[in-house]
PDB file of N, CA, C and O in Angstrom:
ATOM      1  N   UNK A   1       0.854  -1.172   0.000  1.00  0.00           N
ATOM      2  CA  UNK A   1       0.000   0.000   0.000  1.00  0.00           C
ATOM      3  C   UNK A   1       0.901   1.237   0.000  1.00  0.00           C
ATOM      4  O   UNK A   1       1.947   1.260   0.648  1.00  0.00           O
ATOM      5  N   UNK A   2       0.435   2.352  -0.805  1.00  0.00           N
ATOM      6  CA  UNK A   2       1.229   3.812  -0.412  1.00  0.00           C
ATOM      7  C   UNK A   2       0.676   4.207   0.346  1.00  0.00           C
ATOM      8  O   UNK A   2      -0.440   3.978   0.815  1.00  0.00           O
ATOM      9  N   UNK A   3       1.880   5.239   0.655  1.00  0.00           N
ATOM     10  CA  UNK A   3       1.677   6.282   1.600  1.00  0.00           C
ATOM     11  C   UNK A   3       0.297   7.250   0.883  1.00  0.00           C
ATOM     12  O   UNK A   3      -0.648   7.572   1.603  1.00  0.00           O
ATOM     13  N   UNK A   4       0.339   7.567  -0.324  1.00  0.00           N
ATOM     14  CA  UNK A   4      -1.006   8.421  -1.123  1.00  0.00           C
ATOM     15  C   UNK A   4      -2.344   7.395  -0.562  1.00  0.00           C
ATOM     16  O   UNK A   4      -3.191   7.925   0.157  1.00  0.00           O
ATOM     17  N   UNK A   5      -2.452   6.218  -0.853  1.00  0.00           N
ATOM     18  CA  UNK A   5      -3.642   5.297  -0.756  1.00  0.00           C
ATOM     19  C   UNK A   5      -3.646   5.440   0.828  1.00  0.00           C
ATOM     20  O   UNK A   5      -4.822   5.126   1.012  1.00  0.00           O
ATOM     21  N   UNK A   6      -3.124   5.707   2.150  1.00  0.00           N
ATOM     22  CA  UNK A   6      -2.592   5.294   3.562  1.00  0.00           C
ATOM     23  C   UNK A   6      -3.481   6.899   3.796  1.00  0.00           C
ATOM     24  O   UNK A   6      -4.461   7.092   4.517  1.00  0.00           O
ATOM     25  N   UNK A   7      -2.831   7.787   3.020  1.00  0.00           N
ATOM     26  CA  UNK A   7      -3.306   9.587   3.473  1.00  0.00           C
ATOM     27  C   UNK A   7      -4.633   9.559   2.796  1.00  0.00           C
ATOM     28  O   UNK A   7      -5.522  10.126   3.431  1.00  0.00           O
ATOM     29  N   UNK A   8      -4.960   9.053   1.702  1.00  0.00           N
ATOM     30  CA  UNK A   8      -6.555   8.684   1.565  1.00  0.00           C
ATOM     31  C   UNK A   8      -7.585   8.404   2.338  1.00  0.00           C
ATOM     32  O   UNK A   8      -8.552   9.085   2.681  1.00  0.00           O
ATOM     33  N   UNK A   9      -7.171   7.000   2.641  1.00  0.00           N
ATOM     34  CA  UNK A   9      -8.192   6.777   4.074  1.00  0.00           C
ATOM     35  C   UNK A   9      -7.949   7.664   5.050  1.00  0.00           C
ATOM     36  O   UNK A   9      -8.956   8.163   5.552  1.00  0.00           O
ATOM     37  N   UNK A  10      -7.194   7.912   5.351  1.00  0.00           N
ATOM     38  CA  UNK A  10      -7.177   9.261   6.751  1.00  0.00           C
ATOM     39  C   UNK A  10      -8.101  10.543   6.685  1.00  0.00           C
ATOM     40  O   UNK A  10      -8.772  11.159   7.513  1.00  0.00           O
ATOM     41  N   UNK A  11      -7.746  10.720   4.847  1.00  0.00           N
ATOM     42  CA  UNK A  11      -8.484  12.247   4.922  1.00  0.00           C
ATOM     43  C   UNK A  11     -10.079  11.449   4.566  1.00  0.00           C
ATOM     44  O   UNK A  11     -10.692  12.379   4.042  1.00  0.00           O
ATOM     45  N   UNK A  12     -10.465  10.960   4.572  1.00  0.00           N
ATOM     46  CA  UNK A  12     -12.503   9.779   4.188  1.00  0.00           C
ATOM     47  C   UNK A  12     -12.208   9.753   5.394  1.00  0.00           C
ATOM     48  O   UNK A  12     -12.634  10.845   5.772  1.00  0.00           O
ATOM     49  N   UNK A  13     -11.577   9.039   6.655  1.00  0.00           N
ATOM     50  CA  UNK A  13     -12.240   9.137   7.726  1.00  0.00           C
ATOM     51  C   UNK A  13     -12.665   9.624   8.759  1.00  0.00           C
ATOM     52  O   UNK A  13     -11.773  10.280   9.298  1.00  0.00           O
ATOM     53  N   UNK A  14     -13.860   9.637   9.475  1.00  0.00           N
ATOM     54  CA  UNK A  14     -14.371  10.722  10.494  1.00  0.00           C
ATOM     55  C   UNK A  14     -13.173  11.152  11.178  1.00  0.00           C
ATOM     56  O   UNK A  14     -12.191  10.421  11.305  1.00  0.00           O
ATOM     57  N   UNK A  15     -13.265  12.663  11.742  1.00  0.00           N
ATOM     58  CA  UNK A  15     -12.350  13.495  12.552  1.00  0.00           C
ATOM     59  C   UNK A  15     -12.984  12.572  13.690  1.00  0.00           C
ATOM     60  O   UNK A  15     -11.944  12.613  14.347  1.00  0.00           O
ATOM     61  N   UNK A  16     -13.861  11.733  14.515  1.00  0.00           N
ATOM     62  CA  UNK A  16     -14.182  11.579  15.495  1.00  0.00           C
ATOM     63  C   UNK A  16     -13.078  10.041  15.147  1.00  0.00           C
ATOM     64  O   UNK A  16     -13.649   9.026  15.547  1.00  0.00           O
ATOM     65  N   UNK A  17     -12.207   9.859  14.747  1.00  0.00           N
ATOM     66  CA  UNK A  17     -11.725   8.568  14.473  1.00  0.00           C
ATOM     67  C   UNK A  17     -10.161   8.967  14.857  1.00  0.00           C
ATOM     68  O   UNK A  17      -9.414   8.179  15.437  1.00  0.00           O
ATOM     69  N   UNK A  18      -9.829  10.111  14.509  1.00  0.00           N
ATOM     70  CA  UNK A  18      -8.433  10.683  14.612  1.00  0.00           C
ATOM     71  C   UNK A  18      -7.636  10.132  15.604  1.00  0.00           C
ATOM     72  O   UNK A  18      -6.702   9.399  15.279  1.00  0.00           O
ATOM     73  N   UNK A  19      -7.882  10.391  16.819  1.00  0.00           N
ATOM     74  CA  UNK A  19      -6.990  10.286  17.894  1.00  0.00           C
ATOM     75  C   UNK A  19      -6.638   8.637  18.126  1.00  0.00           C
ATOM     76  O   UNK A  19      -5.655   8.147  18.682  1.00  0.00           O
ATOM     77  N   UNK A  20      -8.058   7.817  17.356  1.00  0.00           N
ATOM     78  CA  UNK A  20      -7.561   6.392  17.242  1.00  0.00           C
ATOM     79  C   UNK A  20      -6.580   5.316  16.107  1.00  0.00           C
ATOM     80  O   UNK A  20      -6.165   4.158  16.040  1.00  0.00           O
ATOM     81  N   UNK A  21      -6.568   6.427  15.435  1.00  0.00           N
ATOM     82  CA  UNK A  21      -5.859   6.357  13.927  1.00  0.00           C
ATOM     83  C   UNK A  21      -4.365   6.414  14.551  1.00  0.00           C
ATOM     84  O   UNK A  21      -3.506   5.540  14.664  1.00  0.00           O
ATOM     85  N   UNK A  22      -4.391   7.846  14.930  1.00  0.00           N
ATOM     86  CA  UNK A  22      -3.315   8.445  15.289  1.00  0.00           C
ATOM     87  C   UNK A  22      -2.421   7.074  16.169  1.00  0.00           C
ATOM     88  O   UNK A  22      -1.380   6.485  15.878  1.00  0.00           O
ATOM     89  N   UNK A  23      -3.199   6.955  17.117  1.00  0.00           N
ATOM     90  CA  UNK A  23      -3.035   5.971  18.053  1.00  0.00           C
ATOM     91  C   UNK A  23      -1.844   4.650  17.871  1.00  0.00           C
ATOM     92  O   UNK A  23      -0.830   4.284  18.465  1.00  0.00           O
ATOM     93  N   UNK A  24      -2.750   4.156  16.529  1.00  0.00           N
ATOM     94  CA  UNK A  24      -2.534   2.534  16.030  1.00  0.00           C
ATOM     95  C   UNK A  24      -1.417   3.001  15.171  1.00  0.00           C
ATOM     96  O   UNK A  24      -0.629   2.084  14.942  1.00  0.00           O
ATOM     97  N   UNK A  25      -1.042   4.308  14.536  1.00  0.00           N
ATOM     98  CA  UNK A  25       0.105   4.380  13.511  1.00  0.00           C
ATOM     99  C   UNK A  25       1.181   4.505  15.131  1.00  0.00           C
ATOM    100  O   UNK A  25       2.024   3.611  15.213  1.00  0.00           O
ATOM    101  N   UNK A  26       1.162   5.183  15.916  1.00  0.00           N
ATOM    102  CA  UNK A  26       2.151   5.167  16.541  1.00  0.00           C
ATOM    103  C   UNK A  26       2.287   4.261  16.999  1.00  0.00           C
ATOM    104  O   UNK A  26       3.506   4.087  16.991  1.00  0.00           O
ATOM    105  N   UNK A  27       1.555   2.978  17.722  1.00  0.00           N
ATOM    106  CA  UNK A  27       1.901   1.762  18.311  1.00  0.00           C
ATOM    107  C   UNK A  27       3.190   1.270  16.766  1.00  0.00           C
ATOM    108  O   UNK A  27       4.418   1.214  16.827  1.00  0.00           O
ATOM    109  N   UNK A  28       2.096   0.943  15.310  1.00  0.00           N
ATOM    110  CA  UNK A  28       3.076   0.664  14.881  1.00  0.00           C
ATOM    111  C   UNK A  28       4.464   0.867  14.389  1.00  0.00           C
ATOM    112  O   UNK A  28       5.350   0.031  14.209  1.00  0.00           O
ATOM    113  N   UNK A  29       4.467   1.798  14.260  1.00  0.00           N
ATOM    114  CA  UNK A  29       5.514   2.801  14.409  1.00  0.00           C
ATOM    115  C   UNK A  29       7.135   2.057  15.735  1.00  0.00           C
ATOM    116  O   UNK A  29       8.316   1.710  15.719  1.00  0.00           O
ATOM    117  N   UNK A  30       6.120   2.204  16.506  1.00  0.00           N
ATOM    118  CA  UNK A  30       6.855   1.762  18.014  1.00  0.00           C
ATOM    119  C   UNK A  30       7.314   0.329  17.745  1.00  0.00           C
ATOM    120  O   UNK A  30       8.430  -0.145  17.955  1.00  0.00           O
ATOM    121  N   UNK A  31       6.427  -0.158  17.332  1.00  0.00           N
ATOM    122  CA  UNK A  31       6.581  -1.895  17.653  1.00  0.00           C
ATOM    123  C   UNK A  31       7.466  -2.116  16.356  1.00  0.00           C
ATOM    124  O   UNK A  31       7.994  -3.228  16.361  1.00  0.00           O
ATOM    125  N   UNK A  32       7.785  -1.286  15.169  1.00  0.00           N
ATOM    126  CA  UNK A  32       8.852  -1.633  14.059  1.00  0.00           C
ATOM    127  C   UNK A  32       9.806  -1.466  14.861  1.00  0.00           C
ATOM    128  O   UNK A  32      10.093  -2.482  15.494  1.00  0.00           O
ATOM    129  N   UNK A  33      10.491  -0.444  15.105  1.00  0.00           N
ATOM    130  CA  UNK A  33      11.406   0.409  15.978  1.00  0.00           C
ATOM    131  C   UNK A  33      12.061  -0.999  16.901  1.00  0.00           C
ATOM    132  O   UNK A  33      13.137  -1.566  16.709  1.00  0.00           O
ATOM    133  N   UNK A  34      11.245  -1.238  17.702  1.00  0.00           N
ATOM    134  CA  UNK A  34      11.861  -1.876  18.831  1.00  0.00           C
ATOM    135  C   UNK A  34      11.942  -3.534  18.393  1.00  0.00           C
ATOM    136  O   UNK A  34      12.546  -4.355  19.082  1.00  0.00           O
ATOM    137  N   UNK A  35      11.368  -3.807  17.374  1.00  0.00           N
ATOM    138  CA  UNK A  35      11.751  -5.230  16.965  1.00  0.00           C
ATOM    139  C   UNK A  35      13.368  -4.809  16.052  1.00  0.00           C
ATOM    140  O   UNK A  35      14.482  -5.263  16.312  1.00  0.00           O
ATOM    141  N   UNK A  36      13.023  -3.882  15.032  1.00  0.00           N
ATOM    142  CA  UNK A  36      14.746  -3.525  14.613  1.00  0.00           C
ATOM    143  C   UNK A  36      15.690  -3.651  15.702  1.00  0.00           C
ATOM    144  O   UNK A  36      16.729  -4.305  15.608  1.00  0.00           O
ATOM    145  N   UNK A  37      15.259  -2.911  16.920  1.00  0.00           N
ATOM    146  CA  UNK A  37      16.079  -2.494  17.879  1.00  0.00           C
ATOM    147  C   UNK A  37      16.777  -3.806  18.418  1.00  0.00           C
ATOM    148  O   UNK A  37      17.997  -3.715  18.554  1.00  0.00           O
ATOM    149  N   UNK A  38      16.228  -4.933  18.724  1.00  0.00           N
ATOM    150  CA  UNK A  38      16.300  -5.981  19.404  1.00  0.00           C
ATOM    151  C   UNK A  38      17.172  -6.547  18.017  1.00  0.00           C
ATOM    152  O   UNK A  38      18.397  -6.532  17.894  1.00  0.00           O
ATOM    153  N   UNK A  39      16.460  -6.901  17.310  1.00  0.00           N
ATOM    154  CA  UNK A  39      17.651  -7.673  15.922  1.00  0.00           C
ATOM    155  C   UNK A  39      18.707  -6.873  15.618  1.00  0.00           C
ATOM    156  O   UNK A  39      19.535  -7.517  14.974  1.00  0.00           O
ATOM    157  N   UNK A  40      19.099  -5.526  15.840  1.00  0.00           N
ATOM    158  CA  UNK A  40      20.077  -5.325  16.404  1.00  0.00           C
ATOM    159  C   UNK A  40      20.994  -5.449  16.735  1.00  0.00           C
ATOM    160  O   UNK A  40      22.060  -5.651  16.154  1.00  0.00           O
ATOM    161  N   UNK A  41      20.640  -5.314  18.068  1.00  0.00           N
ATOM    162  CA  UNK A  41      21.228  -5.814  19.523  1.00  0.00           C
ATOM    163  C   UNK A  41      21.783  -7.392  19.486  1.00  0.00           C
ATOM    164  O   UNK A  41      22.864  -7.679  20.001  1.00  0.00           O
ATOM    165  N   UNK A  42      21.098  -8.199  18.951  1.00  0.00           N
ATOM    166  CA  UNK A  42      21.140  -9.563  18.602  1.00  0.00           C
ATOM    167  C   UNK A  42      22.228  -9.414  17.623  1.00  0.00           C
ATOM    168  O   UNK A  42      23.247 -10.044  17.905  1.00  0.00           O
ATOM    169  N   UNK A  43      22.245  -8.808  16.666  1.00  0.00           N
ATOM    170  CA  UNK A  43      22.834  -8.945  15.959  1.00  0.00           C
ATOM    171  C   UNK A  43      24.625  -8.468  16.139  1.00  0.00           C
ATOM    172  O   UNK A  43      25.493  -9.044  15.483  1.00  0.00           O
ATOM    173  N   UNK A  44      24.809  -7.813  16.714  1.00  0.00           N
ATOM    174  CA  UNK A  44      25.888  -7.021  17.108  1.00  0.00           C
ATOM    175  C   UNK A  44      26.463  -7.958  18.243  1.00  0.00           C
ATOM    176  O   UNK A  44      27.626  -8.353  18.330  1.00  0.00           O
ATOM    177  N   UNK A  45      25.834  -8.123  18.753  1.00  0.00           N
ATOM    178  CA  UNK A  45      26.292  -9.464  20.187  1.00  0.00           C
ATOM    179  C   UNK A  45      27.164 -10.688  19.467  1.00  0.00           C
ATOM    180  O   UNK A  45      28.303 -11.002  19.812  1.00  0.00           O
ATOM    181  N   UNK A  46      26.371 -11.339  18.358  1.00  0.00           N
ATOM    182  CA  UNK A  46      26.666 -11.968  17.504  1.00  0.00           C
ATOM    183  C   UNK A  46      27.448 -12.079  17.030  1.00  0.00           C
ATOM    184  O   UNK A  46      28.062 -13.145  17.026  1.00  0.00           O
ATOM    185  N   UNK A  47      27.913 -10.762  16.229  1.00  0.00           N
ATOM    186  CA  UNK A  47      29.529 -10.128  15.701  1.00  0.00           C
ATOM    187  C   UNK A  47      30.342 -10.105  16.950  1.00  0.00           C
ATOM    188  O   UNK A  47      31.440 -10.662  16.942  1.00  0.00           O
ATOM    189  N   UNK A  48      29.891  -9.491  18.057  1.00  0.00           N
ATOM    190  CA  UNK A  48      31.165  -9.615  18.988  1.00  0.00           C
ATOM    191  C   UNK A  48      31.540 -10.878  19.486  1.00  0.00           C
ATOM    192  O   UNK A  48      32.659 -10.954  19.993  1.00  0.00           O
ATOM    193  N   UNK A  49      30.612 -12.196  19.434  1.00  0.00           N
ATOM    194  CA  UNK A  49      30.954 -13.104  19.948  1.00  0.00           C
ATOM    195  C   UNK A  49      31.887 -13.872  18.820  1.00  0.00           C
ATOM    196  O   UNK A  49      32.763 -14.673  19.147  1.00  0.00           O
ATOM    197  N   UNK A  50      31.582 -13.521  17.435  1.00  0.00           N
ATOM    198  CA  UNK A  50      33.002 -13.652  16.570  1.00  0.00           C
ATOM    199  C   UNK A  50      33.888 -13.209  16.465  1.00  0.00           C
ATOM    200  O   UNK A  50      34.714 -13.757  15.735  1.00  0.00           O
ATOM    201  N   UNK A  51      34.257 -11.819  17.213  1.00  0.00           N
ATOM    202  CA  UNK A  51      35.452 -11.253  16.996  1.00  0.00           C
ATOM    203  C   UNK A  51      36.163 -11.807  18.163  1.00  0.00           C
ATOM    204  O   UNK A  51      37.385 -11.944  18.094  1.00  0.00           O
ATOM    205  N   UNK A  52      35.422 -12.189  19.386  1.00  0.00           N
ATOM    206  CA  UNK A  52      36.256 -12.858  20.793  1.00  0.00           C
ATOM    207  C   UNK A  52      36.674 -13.894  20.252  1.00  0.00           C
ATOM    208  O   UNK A  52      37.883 -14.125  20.269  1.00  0.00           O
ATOM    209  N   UNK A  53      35.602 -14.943  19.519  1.00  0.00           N
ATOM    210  CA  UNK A  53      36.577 -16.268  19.280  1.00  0.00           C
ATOM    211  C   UNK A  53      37.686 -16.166  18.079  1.00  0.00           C
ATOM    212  O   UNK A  53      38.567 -17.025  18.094  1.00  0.00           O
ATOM    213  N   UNK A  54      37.709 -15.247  17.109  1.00  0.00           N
ATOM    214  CA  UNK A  54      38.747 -15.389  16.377  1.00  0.00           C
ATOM    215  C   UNK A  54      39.942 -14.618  17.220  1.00  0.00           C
ATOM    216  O   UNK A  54      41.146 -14.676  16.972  1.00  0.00           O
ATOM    217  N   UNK A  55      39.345 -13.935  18.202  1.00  0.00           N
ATOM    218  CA  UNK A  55      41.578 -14.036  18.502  1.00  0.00           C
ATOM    219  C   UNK A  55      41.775 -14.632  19.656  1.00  0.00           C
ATOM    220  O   UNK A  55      42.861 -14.602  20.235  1.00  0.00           O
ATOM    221  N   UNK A  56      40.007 -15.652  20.408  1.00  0.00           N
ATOM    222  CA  UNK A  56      40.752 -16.252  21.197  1.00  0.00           C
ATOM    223  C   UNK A  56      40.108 -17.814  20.525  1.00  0.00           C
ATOM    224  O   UNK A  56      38.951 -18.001  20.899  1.00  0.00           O
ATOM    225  N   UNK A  57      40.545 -18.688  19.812  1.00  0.00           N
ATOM    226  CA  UNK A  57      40.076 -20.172  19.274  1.00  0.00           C
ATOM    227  C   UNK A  57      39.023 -20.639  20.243  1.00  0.00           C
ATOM    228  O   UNK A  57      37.816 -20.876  20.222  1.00  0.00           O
ATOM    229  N   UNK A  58      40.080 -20.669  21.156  1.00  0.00           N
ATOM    230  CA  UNK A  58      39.568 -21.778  22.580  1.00  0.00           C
ATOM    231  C   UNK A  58      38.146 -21.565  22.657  1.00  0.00           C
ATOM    232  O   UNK A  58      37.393 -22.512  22.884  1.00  0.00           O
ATOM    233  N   UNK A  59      37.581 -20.003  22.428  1.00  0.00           N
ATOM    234  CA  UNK A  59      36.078 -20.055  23.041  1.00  0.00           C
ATOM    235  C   UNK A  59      35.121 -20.905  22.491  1.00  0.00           C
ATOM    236  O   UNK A  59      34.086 -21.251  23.059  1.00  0.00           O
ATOM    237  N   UNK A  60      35.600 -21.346  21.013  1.00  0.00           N
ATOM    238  CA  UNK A  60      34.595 -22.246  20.092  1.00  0.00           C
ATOM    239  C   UNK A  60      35.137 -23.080  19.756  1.00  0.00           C
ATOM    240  O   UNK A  60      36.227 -23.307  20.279  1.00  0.00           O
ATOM    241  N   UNK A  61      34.628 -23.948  18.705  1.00  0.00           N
ATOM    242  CA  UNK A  61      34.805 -24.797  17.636  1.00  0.00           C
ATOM    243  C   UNK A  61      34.858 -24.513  16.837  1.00  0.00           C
ATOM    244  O   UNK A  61      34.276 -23.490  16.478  1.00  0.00           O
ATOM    245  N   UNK A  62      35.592 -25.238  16.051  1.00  0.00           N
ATOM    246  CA  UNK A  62      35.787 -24.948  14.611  1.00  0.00           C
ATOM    247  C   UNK A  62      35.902 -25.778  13.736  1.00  0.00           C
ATOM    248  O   UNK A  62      36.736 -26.604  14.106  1.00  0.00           O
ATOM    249  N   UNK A  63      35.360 -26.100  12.384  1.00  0.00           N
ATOM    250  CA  UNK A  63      35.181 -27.291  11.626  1.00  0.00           C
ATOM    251  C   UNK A  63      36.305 -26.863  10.009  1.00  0.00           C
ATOM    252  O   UNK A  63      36.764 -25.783   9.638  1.00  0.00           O
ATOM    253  N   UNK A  64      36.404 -28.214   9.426  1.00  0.00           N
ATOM    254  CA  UNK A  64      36.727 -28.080   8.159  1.00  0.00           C
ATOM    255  C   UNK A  64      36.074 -29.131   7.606  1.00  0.00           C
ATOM    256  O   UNK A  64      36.428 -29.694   6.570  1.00  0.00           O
ATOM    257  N   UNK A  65      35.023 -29.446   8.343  1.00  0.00           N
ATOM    258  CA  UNK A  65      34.149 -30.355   7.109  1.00  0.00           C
ATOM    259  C   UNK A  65      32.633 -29.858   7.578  1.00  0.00           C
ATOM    260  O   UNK A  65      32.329 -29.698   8.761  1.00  0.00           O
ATOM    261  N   UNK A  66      31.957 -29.694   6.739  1.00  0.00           N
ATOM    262  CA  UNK A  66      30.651 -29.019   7.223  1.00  0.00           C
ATOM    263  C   UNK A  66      29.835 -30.221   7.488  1.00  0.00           C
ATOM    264  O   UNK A  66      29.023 -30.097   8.404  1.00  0.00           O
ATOM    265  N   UNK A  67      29.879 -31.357   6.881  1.00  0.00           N
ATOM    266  CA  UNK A  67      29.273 -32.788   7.021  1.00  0.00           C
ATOM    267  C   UNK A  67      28.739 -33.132   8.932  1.00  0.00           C
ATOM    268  O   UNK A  67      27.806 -33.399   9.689  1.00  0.00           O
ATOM    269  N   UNK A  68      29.918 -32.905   8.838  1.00  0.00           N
ATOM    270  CA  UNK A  68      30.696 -33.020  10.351  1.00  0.00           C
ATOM    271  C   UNK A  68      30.199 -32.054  11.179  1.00  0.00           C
ATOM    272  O   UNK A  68      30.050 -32.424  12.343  1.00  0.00           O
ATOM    273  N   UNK A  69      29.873 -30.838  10.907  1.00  0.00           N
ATOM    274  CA  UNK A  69      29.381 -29.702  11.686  1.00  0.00           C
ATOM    275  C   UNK A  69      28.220 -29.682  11.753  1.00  0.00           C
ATOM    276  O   UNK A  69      27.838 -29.193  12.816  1.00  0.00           O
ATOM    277  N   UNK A  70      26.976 -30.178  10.705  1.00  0.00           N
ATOM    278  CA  UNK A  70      26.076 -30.450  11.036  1.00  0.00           C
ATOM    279  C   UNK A  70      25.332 -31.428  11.483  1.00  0.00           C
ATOM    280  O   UNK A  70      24.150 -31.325  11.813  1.00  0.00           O
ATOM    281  N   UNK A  71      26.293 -32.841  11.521  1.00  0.00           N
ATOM    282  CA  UNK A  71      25.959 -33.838  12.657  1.00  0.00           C
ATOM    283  C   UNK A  71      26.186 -33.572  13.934  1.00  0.00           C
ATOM    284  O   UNK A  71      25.508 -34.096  14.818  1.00  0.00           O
ATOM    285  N   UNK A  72      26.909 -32.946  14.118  1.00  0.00           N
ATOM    286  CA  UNK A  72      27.082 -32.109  15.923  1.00  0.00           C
ATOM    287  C   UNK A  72      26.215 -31.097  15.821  1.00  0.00           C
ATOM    288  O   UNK A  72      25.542 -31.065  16.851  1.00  0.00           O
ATOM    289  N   UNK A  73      25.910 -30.258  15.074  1.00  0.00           N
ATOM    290  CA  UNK A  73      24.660 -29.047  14.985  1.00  0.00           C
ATOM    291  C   UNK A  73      23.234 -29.845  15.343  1.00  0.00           C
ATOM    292  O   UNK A  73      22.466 -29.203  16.060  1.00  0.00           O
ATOM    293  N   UNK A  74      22.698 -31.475  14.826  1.00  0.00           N
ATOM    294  CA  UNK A  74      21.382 -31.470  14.608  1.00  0.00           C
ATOM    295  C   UNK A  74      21.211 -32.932  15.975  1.00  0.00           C
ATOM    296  O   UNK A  74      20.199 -33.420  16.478  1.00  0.00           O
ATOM    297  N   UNK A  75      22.721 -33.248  16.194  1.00  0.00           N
ATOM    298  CA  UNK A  75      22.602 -34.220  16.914  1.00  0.00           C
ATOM    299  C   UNK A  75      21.900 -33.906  18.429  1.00  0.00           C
ATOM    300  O   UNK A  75      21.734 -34.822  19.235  1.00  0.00           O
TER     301      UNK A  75
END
């Protein structure tokens, strides 16, 4: 949907509707925001927990056969 088709329905619907319109765009609004926010966060944790094990080995494992990595992954 556009933003033109999105400002359509807004301007057709009752002014007695506004403050609930208003409402539900900011929840969603909010709730994009803070799911980015979290994948993120997740995500960056992620990277740092690769940059610890590449200069320290010991913290992980490490494979050269992927065969092998995903029988210990599913086992």
């Amino acid at each position: 949907m556009s933003y033109e088709a999105v400002l359509e329905q807004i301007k057709n619907a009752p002014e007695a509707c506004l403050d609930e319109i208003s409402q539900i765009i900011s929840y969603v609004v909010y709730r994009y925001e803070k799911e980015n926010e979290e994948f993120n966060a997740v995500t960056k944790a992620a990277l740092e927990e690769v940059e610890q094990m590449k200069k320290n080995p010991s913290l992980g494992k490490s494979y050269t056969d992927v065969d092998q990595m995903m029988q210990e992954l599913l086992a």
